[in-house]
LUMBASE-367141 format. One record per residue (C-alpha): x, y, z. Coordinates in steps of 0.2 Angstrom, whole numbers, always signed. Each point is the difference from the previous one (the first is absolute). Layout:
REM residues N
<x X, y Y, z Z>
...
***
This chain:
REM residues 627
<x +702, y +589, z +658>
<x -7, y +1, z -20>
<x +2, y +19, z -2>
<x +0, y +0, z -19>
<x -15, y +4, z -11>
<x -4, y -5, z -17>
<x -16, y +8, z -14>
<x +0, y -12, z -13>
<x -12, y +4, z -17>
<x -4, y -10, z -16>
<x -4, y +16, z -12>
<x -12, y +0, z -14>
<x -14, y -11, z +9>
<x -14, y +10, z -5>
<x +7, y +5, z -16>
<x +2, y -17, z -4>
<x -17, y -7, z +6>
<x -10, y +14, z -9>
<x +9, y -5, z -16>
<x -14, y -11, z -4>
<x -13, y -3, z -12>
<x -9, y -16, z +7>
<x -5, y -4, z +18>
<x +11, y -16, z -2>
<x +17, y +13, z -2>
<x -6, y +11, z +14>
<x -2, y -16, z +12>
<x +15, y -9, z -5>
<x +12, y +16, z +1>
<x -7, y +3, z +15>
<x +3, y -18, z +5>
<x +17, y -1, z -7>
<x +6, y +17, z +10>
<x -7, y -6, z +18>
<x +10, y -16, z -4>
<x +15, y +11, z -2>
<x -3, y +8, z +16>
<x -5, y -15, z +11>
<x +17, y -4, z -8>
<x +8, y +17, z +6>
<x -8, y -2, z +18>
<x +4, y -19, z +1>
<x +20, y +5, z -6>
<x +1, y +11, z +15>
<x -4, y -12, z +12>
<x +12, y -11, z -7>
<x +14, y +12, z -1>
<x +1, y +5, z +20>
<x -15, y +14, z -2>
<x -16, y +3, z +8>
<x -14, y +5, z -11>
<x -11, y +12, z +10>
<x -10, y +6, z -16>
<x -7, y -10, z -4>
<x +4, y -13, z +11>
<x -5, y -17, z -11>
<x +1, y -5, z -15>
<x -14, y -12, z -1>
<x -15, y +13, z -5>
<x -9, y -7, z -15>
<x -7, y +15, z -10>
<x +12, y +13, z +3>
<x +16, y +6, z +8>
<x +7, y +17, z +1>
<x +14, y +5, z -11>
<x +11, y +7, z +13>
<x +7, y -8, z +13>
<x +7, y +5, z +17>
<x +11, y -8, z +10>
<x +13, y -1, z +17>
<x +16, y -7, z -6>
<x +16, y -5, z +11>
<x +10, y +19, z +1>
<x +11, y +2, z -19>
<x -11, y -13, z -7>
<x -12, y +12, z -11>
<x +10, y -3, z -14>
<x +4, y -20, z -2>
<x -19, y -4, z +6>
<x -5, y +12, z -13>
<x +11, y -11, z -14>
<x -4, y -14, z +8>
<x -20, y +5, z -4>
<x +4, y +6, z -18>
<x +8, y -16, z -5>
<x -14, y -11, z +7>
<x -13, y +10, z -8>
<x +9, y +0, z -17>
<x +2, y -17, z +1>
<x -17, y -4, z +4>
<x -6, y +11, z -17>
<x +15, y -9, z -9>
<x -12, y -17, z +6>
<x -16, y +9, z -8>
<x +6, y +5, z -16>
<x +7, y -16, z -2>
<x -16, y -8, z +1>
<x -5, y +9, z -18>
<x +18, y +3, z -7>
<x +11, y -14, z +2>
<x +13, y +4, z -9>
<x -2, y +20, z -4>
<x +12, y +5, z -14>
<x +13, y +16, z +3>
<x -12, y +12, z -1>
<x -16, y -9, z +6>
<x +11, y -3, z +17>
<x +5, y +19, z +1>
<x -17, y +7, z -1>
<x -5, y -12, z +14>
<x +16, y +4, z +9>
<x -7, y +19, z +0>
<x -14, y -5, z +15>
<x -1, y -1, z +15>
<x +8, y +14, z +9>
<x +4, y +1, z +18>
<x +5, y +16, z +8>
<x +6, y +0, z +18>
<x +5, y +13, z +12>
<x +7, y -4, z +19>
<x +6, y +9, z +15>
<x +11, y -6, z +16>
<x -5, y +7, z +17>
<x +16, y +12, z +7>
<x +8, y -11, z +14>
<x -9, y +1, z +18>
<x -16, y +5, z -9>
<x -6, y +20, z +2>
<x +5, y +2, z +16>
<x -2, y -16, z +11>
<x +14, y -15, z +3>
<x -3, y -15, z -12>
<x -12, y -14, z +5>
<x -13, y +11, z +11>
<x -19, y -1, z -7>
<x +0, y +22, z -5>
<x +15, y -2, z -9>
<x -6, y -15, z -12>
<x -18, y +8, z -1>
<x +8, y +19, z -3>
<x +11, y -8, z -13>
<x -11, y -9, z -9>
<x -12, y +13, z -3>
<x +13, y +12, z -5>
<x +6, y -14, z -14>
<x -19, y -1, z -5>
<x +1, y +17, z -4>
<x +15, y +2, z -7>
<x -2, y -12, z -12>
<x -16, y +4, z -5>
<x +5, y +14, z -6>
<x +16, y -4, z -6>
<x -14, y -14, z -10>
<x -10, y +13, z -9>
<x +16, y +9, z -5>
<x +7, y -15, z -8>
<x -16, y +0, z -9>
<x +5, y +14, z -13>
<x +16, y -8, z -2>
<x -4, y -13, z -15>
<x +16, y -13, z -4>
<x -4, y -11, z -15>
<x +8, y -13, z -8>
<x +6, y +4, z -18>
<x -13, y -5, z -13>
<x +2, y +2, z -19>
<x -15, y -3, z -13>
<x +2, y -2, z -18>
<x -14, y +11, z -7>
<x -17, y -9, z +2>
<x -16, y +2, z +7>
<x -2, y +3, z +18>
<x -10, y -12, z +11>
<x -17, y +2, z +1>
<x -1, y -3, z +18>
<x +14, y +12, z +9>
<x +5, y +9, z -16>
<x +18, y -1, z +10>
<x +11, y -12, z -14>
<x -4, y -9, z -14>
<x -13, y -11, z -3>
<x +1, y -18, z -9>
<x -16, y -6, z -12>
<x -10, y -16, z +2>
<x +10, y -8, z -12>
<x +17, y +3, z +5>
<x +10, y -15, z +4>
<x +5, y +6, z +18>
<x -16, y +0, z +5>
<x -12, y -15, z +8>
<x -14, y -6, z -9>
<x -12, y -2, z +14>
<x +2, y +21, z +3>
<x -17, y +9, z -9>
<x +3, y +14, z -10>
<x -14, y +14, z -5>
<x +0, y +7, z -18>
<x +18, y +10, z -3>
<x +5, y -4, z +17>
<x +18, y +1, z +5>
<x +9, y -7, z +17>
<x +16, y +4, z +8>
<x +8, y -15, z +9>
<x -3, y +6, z +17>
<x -20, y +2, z -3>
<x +2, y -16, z -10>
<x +2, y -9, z +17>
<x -13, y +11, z +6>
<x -13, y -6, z -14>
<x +8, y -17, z +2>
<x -15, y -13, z +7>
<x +12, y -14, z +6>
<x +8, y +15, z +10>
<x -17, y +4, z +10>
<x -3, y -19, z +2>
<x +17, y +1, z +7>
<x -4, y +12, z +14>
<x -18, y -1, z +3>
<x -2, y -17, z -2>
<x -18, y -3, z +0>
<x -5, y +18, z +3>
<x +10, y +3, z -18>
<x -18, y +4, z -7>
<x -5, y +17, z +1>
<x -14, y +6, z -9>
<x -3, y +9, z -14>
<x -9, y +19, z +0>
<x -17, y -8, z -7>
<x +2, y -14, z +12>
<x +0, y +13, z +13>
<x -12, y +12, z -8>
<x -13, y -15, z -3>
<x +1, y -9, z +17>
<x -14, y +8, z +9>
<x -13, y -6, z -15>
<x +10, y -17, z +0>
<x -6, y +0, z +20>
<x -19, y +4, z -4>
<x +1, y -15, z -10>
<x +7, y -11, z +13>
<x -10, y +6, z +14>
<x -17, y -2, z -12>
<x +5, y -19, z -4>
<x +3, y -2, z +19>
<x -20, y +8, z +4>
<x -7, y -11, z -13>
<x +9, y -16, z +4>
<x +14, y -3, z -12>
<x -14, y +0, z -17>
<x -12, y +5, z -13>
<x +4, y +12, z -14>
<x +13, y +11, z +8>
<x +11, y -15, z +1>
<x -2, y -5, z -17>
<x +3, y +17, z -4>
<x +15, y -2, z +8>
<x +6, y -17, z -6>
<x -3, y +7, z -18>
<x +10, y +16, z +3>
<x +15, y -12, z +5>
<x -1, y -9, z -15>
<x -1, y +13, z -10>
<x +20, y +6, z +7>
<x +4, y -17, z -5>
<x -4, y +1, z -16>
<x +7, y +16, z -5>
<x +16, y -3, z +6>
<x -3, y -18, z -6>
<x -3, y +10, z -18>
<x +14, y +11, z +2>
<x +13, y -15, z +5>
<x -6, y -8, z -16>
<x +3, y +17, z -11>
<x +19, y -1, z +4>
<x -1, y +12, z +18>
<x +10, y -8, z +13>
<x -8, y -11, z +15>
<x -7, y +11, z +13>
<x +4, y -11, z +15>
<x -10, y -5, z +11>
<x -19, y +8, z +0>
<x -4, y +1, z +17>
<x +14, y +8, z +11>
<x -4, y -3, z +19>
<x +8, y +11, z +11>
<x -4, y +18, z -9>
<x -12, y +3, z +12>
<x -3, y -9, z +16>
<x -16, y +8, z +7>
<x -10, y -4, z -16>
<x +6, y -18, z -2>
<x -3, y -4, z +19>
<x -17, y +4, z -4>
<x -1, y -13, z -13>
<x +6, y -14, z +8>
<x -17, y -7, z +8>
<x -7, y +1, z -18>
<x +9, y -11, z -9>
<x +13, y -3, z -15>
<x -9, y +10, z -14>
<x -2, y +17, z +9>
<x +17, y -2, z +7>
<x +10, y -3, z -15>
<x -13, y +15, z -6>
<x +4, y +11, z +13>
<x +23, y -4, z -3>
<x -6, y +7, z -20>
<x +8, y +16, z -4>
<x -12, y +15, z +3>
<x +0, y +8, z -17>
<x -8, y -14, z -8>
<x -17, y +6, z +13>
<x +2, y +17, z -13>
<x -9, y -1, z -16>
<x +14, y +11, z -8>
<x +13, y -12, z +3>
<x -10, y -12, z -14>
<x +6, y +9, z -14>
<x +7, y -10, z -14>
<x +13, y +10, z -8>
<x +6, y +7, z +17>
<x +2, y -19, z +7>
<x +9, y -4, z -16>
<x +13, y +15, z +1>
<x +2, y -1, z +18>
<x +5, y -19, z -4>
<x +12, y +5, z -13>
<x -10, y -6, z -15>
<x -4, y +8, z -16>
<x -15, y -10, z -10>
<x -11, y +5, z -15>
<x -18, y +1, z +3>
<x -2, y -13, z -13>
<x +13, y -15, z +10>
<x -11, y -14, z +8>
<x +9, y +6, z +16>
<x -4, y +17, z +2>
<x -18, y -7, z -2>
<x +0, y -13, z +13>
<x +8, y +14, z +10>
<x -14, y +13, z -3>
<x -12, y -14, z +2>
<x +6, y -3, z +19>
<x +1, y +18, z +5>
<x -19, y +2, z -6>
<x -3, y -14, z +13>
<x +9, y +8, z +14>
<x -9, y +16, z -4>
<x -15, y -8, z +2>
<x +6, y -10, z +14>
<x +2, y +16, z +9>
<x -14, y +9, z -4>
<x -10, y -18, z +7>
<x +10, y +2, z +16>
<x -7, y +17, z +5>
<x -17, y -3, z -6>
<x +0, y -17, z +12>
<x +6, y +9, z +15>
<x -13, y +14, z -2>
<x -15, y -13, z +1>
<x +7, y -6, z +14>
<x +6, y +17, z +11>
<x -7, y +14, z -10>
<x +4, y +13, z -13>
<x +14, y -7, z -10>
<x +17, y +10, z +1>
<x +13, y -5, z -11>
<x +19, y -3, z +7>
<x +10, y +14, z +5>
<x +15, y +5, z -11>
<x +6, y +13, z +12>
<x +15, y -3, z +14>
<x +8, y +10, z +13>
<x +20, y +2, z +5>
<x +0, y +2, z +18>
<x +16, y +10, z +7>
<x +5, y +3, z +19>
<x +12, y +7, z +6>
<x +4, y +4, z +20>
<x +3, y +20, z +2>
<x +18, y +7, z +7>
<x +3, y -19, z +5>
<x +20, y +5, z +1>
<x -6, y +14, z +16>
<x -12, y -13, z +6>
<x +15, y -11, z +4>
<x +11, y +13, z +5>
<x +4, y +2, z +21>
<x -12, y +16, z +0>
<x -14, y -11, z -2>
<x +3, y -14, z +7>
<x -12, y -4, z +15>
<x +4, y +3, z +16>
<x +10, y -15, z +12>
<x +6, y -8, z -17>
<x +18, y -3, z -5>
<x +1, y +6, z -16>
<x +10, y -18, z -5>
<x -15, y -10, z +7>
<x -13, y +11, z -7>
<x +5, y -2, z -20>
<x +1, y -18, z +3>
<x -18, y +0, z +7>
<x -5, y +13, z -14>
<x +9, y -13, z -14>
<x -12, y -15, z +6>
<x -15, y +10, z +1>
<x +1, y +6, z -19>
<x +3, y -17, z -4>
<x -17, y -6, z +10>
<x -9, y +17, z -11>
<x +7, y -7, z -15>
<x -6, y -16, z +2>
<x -17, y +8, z +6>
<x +1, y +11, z -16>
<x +1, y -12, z -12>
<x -13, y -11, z +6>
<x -13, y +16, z -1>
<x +5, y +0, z -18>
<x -3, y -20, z -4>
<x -17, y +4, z +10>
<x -5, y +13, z -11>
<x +3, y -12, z -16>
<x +17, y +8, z -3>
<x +17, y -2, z +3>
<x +16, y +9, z +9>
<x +14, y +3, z -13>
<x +13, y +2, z +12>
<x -7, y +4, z +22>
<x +16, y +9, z +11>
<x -12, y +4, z +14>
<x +4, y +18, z -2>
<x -2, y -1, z -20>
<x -13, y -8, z -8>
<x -2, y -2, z -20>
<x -16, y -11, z -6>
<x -15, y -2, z -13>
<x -16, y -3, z +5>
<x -17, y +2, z -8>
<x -6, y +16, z -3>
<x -16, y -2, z +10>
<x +10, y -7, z +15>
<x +12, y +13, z -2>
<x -5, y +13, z +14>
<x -4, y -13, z +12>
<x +16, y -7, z -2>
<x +10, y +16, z +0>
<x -9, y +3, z +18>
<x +4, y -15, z +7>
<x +18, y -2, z -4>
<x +4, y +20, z +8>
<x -10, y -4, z +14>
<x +10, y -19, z +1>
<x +15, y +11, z +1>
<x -6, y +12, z +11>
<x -6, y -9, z +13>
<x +14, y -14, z -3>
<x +13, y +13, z +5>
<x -9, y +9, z +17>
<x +12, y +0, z +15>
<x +17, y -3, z -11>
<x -2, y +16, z -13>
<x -7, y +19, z +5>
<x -14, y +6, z -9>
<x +2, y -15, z -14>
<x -8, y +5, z -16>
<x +1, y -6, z -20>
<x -2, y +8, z -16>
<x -11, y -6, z -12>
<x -4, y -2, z -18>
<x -13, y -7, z -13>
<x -2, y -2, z -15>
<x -12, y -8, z -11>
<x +4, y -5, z -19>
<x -6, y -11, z -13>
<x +7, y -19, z -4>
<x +7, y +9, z -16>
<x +7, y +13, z +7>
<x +21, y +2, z +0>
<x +4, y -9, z +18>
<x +17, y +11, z +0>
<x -10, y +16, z -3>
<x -12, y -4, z +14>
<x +13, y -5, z +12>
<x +7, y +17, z -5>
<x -17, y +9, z +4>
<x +2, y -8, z +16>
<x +15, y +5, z +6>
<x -3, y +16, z -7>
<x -16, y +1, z +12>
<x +6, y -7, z +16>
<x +14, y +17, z -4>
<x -15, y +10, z +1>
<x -7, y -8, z +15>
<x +16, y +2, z +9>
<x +2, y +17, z -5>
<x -16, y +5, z +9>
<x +2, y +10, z +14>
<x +1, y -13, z +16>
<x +3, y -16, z -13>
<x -14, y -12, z +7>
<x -8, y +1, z -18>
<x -9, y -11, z -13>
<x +1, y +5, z -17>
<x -10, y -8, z -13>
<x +0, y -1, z -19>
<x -12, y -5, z -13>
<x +8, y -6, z -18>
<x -10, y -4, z -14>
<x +6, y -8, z -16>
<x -1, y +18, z -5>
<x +10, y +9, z +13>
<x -1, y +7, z +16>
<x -20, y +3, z +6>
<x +3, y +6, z +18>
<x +12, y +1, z +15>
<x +0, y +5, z +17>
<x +8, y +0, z +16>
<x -8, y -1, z +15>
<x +7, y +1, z +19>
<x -3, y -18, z +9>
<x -8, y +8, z +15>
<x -15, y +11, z -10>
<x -14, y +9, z +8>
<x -9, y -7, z +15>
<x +14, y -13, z +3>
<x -6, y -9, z -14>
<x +13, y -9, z -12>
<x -1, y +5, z -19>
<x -2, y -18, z -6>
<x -13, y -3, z +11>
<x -7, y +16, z -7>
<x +1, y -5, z -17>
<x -4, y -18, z +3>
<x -16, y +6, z +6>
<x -3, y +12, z -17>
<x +4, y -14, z -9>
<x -17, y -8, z +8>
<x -8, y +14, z -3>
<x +2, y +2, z -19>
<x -3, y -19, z -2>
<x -19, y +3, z +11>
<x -8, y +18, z -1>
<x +11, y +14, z -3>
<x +3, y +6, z -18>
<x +18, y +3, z -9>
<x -10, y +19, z -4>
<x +7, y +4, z +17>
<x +17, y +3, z -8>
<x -6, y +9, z -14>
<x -12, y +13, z +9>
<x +14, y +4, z +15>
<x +12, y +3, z -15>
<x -12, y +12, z -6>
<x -5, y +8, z +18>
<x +20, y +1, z +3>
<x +1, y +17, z +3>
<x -16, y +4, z +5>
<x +5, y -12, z +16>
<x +17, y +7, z -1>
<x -7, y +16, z +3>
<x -11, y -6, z +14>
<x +14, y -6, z +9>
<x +9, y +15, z -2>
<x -13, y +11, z +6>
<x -1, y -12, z +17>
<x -18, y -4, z -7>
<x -6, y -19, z +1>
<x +7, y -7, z -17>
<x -3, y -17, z +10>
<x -19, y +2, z -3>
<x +2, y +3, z -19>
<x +11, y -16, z +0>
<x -15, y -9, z +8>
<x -14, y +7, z -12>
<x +11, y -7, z -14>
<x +2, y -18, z +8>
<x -20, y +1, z +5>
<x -2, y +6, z -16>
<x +8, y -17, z -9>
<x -4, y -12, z +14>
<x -13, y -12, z -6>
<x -17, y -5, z +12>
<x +4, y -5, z +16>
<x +17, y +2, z +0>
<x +9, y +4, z +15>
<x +2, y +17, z -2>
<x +9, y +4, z +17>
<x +13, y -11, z -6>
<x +3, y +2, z -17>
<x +3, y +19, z +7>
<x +13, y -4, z +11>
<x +10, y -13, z -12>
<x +1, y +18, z -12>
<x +6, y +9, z +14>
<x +14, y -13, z +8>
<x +9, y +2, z -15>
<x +0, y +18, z -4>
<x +17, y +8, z -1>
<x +6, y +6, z +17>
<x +5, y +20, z -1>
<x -3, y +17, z +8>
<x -9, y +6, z -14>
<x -9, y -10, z -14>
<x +5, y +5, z -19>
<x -7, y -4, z -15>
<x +13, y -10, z -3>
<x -2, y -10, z +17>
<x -19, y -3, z -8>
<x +10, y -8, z -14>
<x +10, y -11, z +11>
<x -16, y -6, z +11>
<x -6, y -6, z -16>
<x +12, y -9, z -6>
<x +0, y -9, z +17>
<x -19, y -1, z -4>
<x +4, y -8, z -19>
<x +12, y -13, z +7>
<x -14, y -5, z +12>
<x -12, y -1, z -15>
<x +13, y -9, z -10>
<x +3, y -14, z +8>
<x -22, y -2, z +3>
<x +2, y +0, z -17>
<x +16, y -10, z -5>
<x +4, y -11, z +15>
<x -17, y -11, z -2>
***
């Protein structure tokens, strides 16, 4: 009878995933770490295990980091080395693919990642109670070793072995800060990597930065797309659907060819001042929904459509900025810089044309969107969601987390699907967890959806399953690490609510932080916040007015007090929303949008007025922002 039970983790995932500053490092160092864990769950299999926990290694966007498994009894320990070695050896394979043939020193820092911690634990003979071999024996034994070593697991955790690492006294990497990073220019590292200004790499976030290693993984799916791509994709999907309503011509199309040549010939310029080749223009695979769209229409929007996103933004046609950025350094006088500023004036008109052409064609012109969102879910108390207490009733517990492993699998799929639909993409999709960027006007929606995928994915094999939630919208310019930061900082927040169940949603603009909130998934009425917001959002863009924030800042305490009194603060809140509802607007519900997302507590502050309007501003926000 296997009577032995194994908790096998790789630490550091989410450290070394956050440690990103473009989308391409967050999707290949979340590609490279499910690697290592199909690796792990594959190695279990093969050395006389039965992983439970997941139970397959074939999940495309994401695995967990931690593994559980039965093992024959006393074999917790060799199938735990057996799983280390394989997983080291498949990193040794990775890190090959951009160091060859790392010197002393290169070859320790690599040496240093990854780690794999493992704790096991051997049934007593006879099981708790009952002769070995009956059915109550097993099923008592097992669920004693899942919660043994689950928490044996979490006390591992604060336990940290390292390998020995010396440095020599330079600059840190710029990406996990964690050793010392190498230059552009040093010997050991690969040509084809793509340094920012002052940017330094450690060997491990080398291979992370590495494009040969993403093409290694992914394959075809190695290209992920960039913030702008993602922040610009709903104005890029106007365009499409506005060439397909007028039959694929007339001056939107020109419009569009013009905008292609005009990337073509500034990188064309820029290749020609010295920078190095940009590669291939147009990059399919970024994002599926959008160029699925194209397809019917032909080789010119499509190839416009695979263009990188920023070059939709009139910002990105800065001379000077181009020129550092490619690592160049020209006088203004130098027929280069010239030709140079000559082809970013064309691609600043080009841009300018491409808004005016869709406006005559569907109405007021609204330029492309240059804010994003980071979407991040997590499944609340997911470790007593699995344990026997809650496990349904006529289940054997063995059965059940097997049947639990293949339905996250199915939400993951789901999950990431929702995300490609909404013109985004899914960083890394465990089914419980979720990490993705999508448009910040799809952001809502999405965020809706993929909670209620999971929801509704896991009725009848979890108890009263629910997820945790956060949002945040930030800028193309704005620090990726410091945003994912914000968002792990607010999915905390959400999580620390009373009851969990939350969604907690950020606003960052290039000067700071504008507004935050958290908001329970299960609001007033039944109704869902994003929904709620989602609605406001409609709202702002067709008849109510942003002075809504500003006056029930102002009347805070006044409706504060109101509510304190037990008075009807509710009909001052709907004189303020009449009051700043255009004609004909539908009054009724504007009202109840304001009301689903006000704060849920026994006794309404000031400060709880605050809060509603920052709900309120983020609503606003994206009516403004998301286009």
């Amino acid at each position: 009878m296997a009577d032995g039970y194994v908790m096998l983790t790789l630490g550091g995932v989410q450290e070394f995933i956050a440690a990103s500053r473009r989308t391409a490092d967050l999707w290949t160092a979340s590609r490279l770490m499910s690697r290592l864990c199909q690796v792990a769950v594959a190695a279990v299999a093969d050395g006389n295990g039965e992983p439970v926990l997941p139970a397959a290694a074939d999940v495309p966007d994401g695995l967990p980091n931690r593994i559980f498994a039965v093992v024959p009894a006393g074999g917790a320990r060799s199938l735990a080395e057996h799983v280390s070695a394989k997983v080291h050896a498949e990193w040794r394979g990775l890190r090959k693919v951009t160091f060859e043939s790392p010197d002393d020193d290169t070859a320790a820092s690599l040496d240093t990642f990854p780690v794999v911690r493992w704790v096991g634990w051997k049934a007593p003979a006879g099981g708790n109670g009952a002769a070995p071999g009956e059915s109550d024996s097993e099923e008592s034994d097992y669920e004693q070793g899942w919660r043994v070593v689950s928490a044996a697991s979490q006390a591992r955790k604060r336990a940290r072995d390292f390998k020995l690492y010396v440095g020599h006294g330079v600059q840190p990497c710029s990406l996990c800060g964690r050793m010392e990073g190498a230059a552009s220019d040093s010997p050991a590292i690969p040509d084809r990597l793509r340094f920012a200004s002052g940017e330094r790499l450690c060997p491990v976030c080398a291979v992370k930065r590495d494009p040969d290693v993403a093409e290694y993984l992914a394959g075809e799916r190695a290209v992920f797309p960039s913030t702008a791509s993602i922040a610009t994709a709903p104005f890029r999907v106007r365009i499409v659907k506005a060439l397909a309503g007028e039959n694929v011509s007339g001056p939107l199309l020109d419009a569009v060819r013009r905008h292609r040549d005009a990337v073509h010939g500034v990188t064309s310029a820029l290749r020609k001042a010295g920078a190095k080749p940009p590669g291939n223009l147009e990059r399919p695979g970024a994002l599926p929904a959008l160029e699925a769209m194209t397809r019917p229409l032909g080789d010119v929007i499509a190839g416009w459509s695979r263009l990188e996103g920023s070059w939709c933004l009139v910002d990105t046609w800065q001379p000077e900025s181009l020129l550092h950025e490619s690592g160049l350094r020209l006088l203004a006088g130098d027929q280069r810089h010239a030709e140079v500023t000559r082809a970013c004036s064309e691609g600043r008109n080009a841009c300018e044309d491409l808004v005016k052409a869709l406006a005559r064609v569907s109405g007021p012109g609204r330029p492309p969107a240059s804010y994003l969102a980071l979407i991040v879910q997590d499944a609340d108390d997911m470790g007593r969601a699995l344990s026997h207490a809650r496990m349904p009733a006529g289940r054997v517990m063995r059965e059940w987390h097997g049947q639990v492993s293949k339905g996250l699998v199915a939400i993951a799929r789901e999950q990431a699907e929702a995300l490609e639909d909404e013109h985004g993409r899914a960083v890394y999709a465990g089914g419980d967890d979720l990490l993705g960027l999508v448009p910040a006007a799809n952001a809502l929606r999405a965020a809706g959806r993929c909670r209620e995928l999971f929801v509704t994915g896991t009725q009848g094999l979890l108890t009263r399953p629910s997820v945790s939630t956060a949002v945040v919208f930030f800028h193309v310019s704005y620090p990726l690490q410091d945003a994912l930061g914000r968002a792990r900082d607010a999915l905390k927040a959400a999580k620390q609510r009373k009851g969990k169940a939350s969604l907690a949603l950020v606003v960052l603009r290039r000067g700071g932080e504008r507004a935050a909130s958290v908001l329970p998934w299960r609001g007033r009425s039944g109704s869902d916040p994003a929904t709620s917001l989602a609605g406001l959002v409609e709202g702002f863009c067709g008849g109510l007015s942003p002075r809504l924030l500003h006056d029930m800042y102002d009347e805070r305490h006044g409706i504060a007090e109101l509510a304190g009194s037990s008075l009807d603060y509710g009909a001052e809140v709907s004189r303020l929303v009449t009051r700043h509802s255009g004609p004909g607007s539908p009054l009724a519900q504007f009202v109840g949008r304001v009301r689903e997302v006000e704060p849920s507590t026994d006794r309404l502050r000031a400060s709880d007025v605050v809060a509603w309007v920052d709900a309120l501003e983020i609503a606003r926000f994206v009516a403004q922002e998301g286009r």
